[in-house]
N, C-alpha and C positions, 0 to 999 in steps of 0.2 A: 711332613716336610714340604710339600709341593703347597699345602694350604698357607704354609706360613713366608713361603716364598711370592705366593700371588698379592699375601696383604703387603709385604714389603714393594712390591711393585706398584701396587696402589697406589702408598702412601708416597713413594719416586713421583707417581704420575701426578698429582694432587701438588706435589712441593713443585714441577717443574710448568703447571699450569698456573699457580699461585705465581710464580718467579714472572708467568707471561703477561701479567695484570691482569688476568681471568677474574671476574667478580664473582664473589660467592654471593647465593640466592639464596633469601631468607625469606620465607612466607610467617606472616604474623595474620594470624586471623582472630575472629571473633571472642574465641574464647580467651583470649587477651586482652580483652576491652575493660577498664577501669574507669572509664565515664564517658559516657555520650550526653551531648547536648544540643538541645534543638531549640533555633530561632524560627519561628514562623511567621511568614506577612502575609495578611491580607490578600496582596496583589498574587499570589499564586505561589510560592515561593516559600524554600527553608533556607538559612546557616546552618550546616552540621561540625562540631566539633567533637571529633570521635581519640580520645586517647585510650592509648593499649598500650602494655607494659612489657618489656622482652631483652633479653640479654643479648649484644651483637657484641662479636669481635673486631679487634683493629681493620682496618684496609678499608679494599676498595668493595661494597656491595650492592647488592641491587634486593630491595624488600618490594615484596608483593602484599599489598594492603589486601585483603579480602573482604568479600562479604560490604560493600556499600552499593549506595544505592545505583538503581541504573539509569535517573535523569540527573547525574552529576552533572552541573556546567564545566568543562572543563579546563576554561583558562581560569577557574574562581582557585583551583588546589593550591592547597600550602600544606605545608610539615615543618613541625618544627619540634625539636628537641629539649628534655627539660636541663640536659646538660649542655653547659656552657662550650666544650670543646667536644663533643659526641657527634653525632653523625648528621651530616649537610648533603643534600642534593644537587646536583648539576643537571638533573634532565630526569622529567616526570611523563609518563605517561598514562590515558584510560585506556583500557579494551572494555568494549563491550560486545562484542563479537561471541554471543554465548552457544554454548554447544546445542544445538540441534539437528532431525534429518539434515535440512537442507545446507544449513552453514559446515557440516560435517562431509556429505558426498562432494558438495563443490571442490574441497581440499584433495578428492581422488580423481578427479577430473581427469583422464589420459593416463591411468594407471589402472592394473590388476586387484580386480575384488572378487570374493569369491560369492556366489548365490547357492545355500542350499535350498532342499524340499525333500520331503518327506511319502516317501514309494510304499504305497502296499504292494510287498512280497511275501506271496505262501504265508498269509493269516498275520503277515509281523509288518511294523514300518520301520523301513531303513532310511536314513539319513541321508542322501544324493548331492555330491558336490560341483558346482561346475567355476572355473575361474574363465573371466573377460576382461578387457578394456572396457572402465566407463567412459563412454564418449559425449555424454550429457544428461542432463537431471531432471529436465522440465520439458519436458517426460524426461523417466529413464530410458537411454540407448548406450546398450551394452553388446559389443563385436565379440561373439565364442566363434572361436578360430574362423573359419569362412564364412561367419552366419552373423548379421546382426538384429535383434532381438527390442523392440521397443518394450515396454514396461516386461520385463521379465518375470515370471511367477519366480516366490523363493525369499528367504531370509537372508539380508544381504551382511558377510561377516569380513570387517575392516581389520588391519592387521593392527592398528594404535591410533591413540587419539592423538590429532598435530598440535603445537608446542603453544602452538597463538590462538586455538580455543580455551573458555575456561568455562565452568561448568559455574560459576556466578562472576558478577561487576567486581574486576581487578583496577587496583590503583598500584602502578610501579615507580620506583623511586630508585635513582639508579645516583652513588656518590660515596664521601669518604666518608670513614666513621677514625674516628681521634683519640674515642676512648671505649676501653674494652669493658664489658659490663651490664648491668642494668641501666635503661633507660627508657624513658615516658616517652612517647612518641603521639603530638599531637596534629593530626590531618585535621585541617577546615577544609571545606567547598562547598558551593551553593547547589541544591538539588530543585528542581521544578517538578510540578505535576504533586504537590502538598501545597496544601494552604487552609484560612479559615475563614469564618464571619462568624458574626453572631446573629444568636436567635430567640427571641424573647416574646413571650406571654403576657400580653396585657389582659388580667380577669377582674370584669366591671359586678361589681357587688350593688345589689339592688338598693343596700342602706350602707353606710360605711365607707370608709376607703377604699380602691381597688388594690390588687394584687399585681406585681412585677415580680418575674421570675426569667433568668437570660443566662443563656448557655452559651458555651463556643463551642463551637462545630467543626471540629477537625476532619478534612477528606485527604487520602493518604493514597495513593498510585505512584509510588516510587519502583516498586519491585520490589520492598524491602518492608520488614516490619521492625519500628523502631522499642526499643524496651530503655528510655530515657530515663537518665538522674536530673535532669535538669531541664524544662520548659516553657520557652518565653512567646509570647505572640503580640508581632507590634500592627498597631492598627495606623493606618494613615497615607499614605501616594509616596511613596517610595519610587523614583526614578530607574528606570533599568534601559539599557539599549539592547534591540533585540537583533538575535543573532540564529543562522542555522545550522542547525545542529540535529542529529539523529534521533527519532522519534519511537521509543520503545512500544513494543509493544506491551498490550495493559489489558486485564478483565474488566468486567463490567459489572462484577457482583460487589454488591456494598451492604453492609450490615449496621448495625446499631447497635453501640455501648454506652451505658451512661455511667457515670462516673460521682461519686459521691464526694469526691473532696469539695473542702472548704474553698470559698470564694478566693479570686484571684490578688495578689496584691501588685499595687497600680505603681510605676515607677515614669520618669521622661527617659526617653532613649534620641536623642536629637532635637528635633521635633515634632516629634510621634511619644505615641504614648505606648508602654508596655504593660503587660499584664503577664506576672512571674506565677506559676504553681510549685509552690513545695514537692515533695516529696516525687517517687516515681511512676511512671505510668506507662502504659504501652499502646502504640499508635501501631493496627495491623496493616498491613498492604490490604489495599481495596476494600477498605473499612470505613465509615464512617463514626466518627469519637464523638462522644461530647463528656466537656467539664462546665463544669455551674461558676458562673460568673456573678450574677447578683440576683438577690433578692430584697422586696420591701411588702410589709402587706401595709403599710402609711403611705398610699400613692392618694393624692389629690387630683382626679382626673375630671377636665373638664367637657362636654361633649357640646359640639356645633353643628349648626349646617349652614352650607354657603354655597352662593352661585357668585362665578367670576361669568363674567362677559366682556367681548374686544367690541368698542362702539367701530363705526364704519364710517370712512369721511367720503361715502359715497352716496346716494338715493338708492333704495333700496322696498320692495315690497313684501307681504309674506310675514311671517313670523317664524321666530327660533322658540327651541323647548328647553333650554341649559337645565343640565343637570342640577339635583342640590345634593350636591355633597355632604356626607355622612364625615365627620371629622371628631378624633379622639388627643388632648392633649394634654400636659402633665411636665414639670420644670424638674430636672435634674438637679435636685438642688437637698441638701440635709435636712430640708425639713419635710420631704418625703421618704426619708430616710433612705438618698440616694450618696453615696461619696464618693463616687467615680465616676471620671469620664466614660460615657458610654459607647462603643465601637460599634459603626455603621452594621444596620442587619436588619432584617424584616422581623414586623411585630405584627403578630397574630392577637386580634383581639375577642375575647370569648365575655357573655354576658351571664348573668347568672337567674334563673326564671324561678317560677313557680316551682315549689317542691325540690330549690336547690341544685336543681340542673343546670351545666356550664355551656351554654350553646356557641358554636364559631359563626362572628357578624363579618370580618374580612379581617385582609390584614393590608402591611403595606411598608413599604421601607424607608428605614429612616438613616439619615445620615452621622458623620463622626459629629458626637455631639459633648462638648465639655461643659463641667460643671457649667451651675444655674443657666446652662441653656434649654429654650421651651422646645421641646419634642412636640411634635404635630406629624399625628398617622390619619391620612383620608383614608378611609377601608368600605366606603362603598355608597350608592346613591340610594335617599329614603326613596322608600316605596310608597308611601301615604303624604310626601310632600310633591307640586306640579308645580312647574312655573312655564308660562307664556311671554315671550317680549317679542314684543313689536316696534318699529321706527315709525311715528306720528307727525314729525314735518321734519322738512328738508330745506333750508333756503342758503344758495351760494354768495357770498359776498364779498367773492376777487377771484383771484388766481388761485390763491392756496390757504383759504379763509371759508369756513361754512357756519351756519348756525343750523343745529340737529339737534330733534326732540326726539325719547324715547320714553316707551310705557312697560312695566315691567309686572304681571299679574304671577301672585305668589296663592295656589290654593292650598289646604290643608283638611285632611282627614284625623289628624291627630286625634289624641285621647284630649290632650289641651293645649293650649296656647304654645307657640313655639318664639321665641327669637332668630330669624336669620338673616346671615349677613351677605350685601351685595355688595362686592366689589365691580366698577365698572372702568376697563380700561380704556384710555383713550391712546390715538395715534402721535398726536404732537402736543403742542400750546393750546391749551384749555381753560376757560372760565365758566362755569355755572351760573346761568343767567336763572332759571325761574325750577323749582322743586318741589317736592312735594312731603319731601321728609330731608331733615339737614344731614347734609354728606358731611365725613373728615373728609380732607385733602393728607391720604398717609403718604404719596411719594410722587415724581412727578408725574405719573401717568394715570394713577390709580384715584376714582374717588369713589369711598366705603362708605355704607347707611348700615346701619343694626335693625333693625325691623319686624314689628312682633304682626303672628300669622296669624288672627282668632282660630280656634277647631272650629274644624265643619264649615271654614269662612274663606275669602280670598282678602286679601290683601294689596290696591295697587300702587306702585310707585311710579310716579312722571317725574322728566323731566326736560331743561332745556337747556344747550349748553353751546358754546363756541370754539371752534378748535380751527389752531393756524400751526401751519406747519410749512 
């Protein structure tokens, strides 16, 4: 009798808190989730579109999203509903304020906690309880009756957890719902601290084509780990304005997965280019992913070495040693059996020796590069190639007019013969008066010579030029 009088009062209390426009709280969590999708860029950054399916009744309510990440940007959230008259928002909120020591004693700040410890008595340990006022945290200082106590020995026991911690990243959503029932409910927001590049294997085969093999590199420091139906990543300079905002904290362990699916397929997303994977996949917190992006073993690669040089519209003594760059290049183009745009990322380029071995010569980064454009990786300076230049006359003829000769000695220890290329730049208005091997003119500052090294031999090039500026 008195139990069936208490539910009746309940259910009074319930209809006259309803009658006050009290919202009823609805937590929908993870295990409701019927597709997540994830946008990734480049620049640091996801779009997550997280829909979860769940039955809400008429009125006024307030859902509690669970379970997202904890670098949401927060003014990016939306919800949105797949019925037409179902439930709308007027006021959204994040917490990230997650339960820990310190975000939990802060909340007893000037209130009663009790500390136990544990007493050997006559062979046994009894349990010892003492109640204080915390009166601070950093350090703890706790007042027991006339005495107060900095870090107190003792297990310290809270009477409830307060209503504005949560124990993971809340998204609340507080508004009316129109129809009673089933409905999809789809949150977007943008999350930082995810993003990717690419990473690719250039392997130089001693006879034959080389090898191309390029992975995307997923790094994932959200707080969360995603188990995605759906995976896009757009390569390109995506504008964003930056704002401040609270800075989670994050591990530092990262691991490595690789991933066997098939290569990407390449779609425009603005103008950027995307790169969609089928099927699902799971990107851990504090993990590093990769999916395989492209392969070709039909790479046409060409190898060079080059010294650039800045000439000087001044007199000068002395000689410079410019490096001769080590340079690897190759055209994105089908008939390397390339058909995609390739997303900016560092190429590691391996060589293949005696007895089959793949040794690493360097690497180096290359930029977003669309079909039939020529890739060009420098990955490092020969060792068996020297060069010397020196400035051999100097003569001024105005104000902002010189004529300047240089000599540029290229040696070579090679096994044979090399070709290499001098770029020489100049400061202004230029004409090549007198040379000793014929420059292009490629642009207006730049004049190129191709120049073969004999082994075992030097090489010199002079020359004489005029420059007004």
């Amino acid at each position: 009798m008195q139990a069936a009088f208490r539910l009746c009062l309940l259910l009074v209390l319930v209809l006259v808190l309803a009658g006050r426009g009290y919202a009823a709280k609805i937590e929908i969590d993870a295990s409701e989730r019927t597709d997540l999708d994830l946008t990734v860029y480049s620049s640091g950054f996801a779009v997550i579109r997280d829909t979860r399916e769940t039955v809400l009744p008429r009125g006024e309510l307030e859902l509690e999203f669970i379970d997202v990440a904890r670098t949401v940007d927060a003014p990016s959230v939306s919800l949105k509903s797949d019925a037409g008259t179902g439930f709308v928002a007027d006021q959204q909120n994040y917490r990230f304020d997650l339960i820990n020591r310190v975000t939990l004693l802060e909340r007893f700040i000037g209130r009663k906690v009790k500390y136990s410890r544990s007493l050997l008595e006559n062979g046994t340990y009894e349990r010892v309880f003492r109640e204080g006022i915390l009166l601070s945290i950093n350090p703890e200082i706790v007042k027991f009756g006339d005495i107060i106590e900095v870090q107190p020995q003792g297990t310290i026991s809270l009477p409830y957890i307060p209503d504005d911690l949560r124990t993971t990243p809340t998204l609340f959503f507080k508004g009316e719902n129109s129809k009673k029932g089933k409905q999809a409910l789809e949150v977007r927001y943008h999350a930082d601290a995810v993003g990717w590049e690419a990473d690719y294997a250039l392997t130089v085969h001693r006879r034959g084509p080389a090898t191309l093999t390029g992975w995307v590199t997923v790094t994932n420091h959200t707080g969360k780990n995603f188990e995605v139906s759906g995976l896009r990543f757009i390569a390109g300079d995506i504008r964003r304005e930056k704002i401040q905002k609270p800075k989670p904290e994050m591990m530092s362990r990262a691991l490595m997965a690789a991933d066997s699916a098939p290569g990407a397929a390449v779609t425009r997303v603005g103008d950027q280019h995307a790169y969609d994977y089928p099927g699902s996949a799971i990107l851990f917190n504090n993990e590093v992913t990769q999916l395989r992006l492209v392969t070709s073993e039909e790479v046409d690669v060409e190898k060079s070495y080059r010294i650039t040089s800045s000439v000087q519209q001044y007199s000068r003594d002395g000689t410079d040693e410019p490096p001769v760059g080590v340079f690897y290049s190759f055209v994105n183009s089908k008939g390397n059996d390339l058909s995609l745009p390739l997303p900016a990322g560092r190429v590691r380029v391996y060589e293949t020796g005696e007895g089959g071995s793949h040794e690493f010569v360097g690497e180096a980064r290359i930029d977003h590069s669309p079909r039939n454009e020529v890739i060009e990786a420098g990955i490092s300076h020969a060792f068996d190639l020297r060069a010397e230049r020196r400035q051999t006359s100097f003569r001024r003829l105005g104000e902002r007019s010189v004529e300047i000769g240089y000599e540029l000695a290229i040696r070579s220890e090679q096994y044979s013969d090399v070709i290499v290329r001098v770029d020489e730049r100049f400061p202004g208005e230029w004409d090549m008066l007198r040379e000793t091997a014929e420059s292009e003119r490629v642009d207006a500052r730049t004049a190129r010579y191709e120049v073969e090294v004999p082994s075992g031999g030097t090489y010199k090039l002079t020359y004489v030029a005029r420059i007004s500026w």
